[in-house]
C-alpha positions, 0 to 999 in steps of 0.5 A: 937742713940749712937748704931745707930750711931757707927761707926762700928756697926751702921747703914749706914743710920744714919752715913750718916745724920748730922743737916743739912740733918735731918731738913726735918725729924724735919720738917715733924714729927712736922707737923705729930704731929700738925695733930695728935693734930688736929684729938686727942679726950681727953680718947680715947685710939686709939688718945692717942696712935697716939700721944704719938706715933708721940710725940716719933718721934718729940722726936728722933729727938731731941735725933739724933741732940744731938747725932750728938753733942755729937759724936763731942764733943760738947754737949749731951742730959743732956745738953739740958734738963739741958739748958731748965731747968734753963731757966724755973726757971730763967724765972718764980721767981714767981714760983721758987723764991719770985716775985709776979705777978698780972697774966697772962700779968704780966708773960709775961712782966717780960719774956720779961724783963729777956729775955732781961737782959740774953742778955745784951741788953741795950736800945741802942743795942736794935733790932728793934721790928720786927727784929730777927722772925725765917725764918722757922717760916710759914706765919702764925706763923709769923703773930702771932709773928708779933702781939704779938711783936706789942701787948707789946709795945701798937700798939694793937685793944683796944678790940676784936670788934675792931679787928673784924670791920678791918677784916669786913673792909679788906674782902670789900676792897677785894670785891671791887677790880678787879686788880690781884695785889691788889686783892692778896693785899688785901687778904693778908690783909684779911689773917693778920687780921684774924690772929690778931683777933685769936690771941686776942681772944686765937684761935690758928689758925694753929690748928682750920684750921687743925681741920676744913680739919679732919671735911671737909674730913671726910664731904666730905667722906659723900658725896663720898660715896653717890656718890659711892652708886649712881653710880659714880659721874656723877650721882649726881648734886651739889645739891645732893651733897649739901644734902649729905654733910649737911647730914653729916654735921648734923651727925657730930654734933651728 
């Protein structure tokens, strides 16, 4: 990146950009790395390498970011490796210093508390709960953070049966709705609820969603080329492509 980015020896291209103008490409290679994630199988070598590969391109990114830093003065890339490193070890003394903790929850509560002591927030400078989430986080993400910021103080389903019988409740008041404006209420509603029972069970939705469009175009590719096979699509019927379809379907859990 610093050859890439002399001043006379370097690219045009990369002299041009600045944080602004690369926001779209650490956008876009997060999302490339999300896919490969959802298409990765554990051993294969052919998924190992895409994502190491899409991995390498998530990471330049961050290199150009403290390049461009670095060519201002301001900062370079030790200095955010270094920056993340003393965060990790302030935010576990159960690791790297003498406190115990019970398990996974108590983690997070004492997280929450350190996070709170390095910025010096006392009880009456407190921001509200829900104040602060990142604008770019997607609608999705958000509903995440929203439940798990709701979850620490106690506003949370009892257990997962609990947070179940709400969606069952949302997706009937859906049902029963007519009006646009209060059926796209309570899909809304449907939407978050589905969100908070992934979040209490531990399924990270944004990936079960990704890996269920590989399994459906890869289904649905089934059922293309039995359509092809056939003679084009106005050859074949939703029946038909049903059939084709749990063809594959079958197969897939072969």
């Amino acid at each position: 990146m610093a050859a890439l980015r002399h001043p006379e020896s370097g690219c045009p291209w990369d002299l041009k950009q600045d944080h602004q103008t690369l926001a779209r490409y650490l956008r876009e290679e997060a999302a490339e790395v999300l896919e490969a994630l959802a298409e990765h199988r554990p051993g294969e070598a052919a998924a190992e390498a895409h994502l190491c590969e899409e991995l390498g391109d998530l990471w330049l990114q961050i290199a150009f970011h403290a390049q461009l830093a670095a060519d201002r003065g301001a900062w370079d890339l030790h200095d955010v490796e270094r920056t993340i490193v003393d965060k990790l070890v302030r935010r576990h003394p159960h690791v790297f210093a003498e406190v115990a903790v019970a398990g996974a929850e108590e983690v997070l509560t004492n997280w929450t508390a350190i996070k709170r002591e390095e910025r010096g927030l006392a009880d009456d400078h407190e921001p509200r709960l829900l104040e602060g989430i990142p604008a770019s986080l997607s609608p999705m993400d958000e509903a995440l953070e929203i439940g798990h910021r709701c979850a620490k103080v106690g506003f949370e389903w009892p257990d997962l049966e609990g947070v179940l019988d709400k969606v069952k409740e949302e997706v009937a008041e859906l049902q029963a709705e007519s009006d646009p404006v209060r059926v796209e209420e309570e899909f809304g509603d449907v939407l978050f609820s589905l969100m908070q029972w992934a979040r209490k069970k531990g399924v990270d939705p944004d990936a079960a969603l990704r890996k269920q469009m590989v399994r459906f175009k890869a289904r649905f590719a089934s059922v293309e080329d039995d359509a092809r096979a056939a003679g084009g699509w106005e050859q074949r019927n939703l029946e038909q492509m049903e059939a084709a379809w749990q063809a594959a379907k079958r197969r897939g859990k072969g």
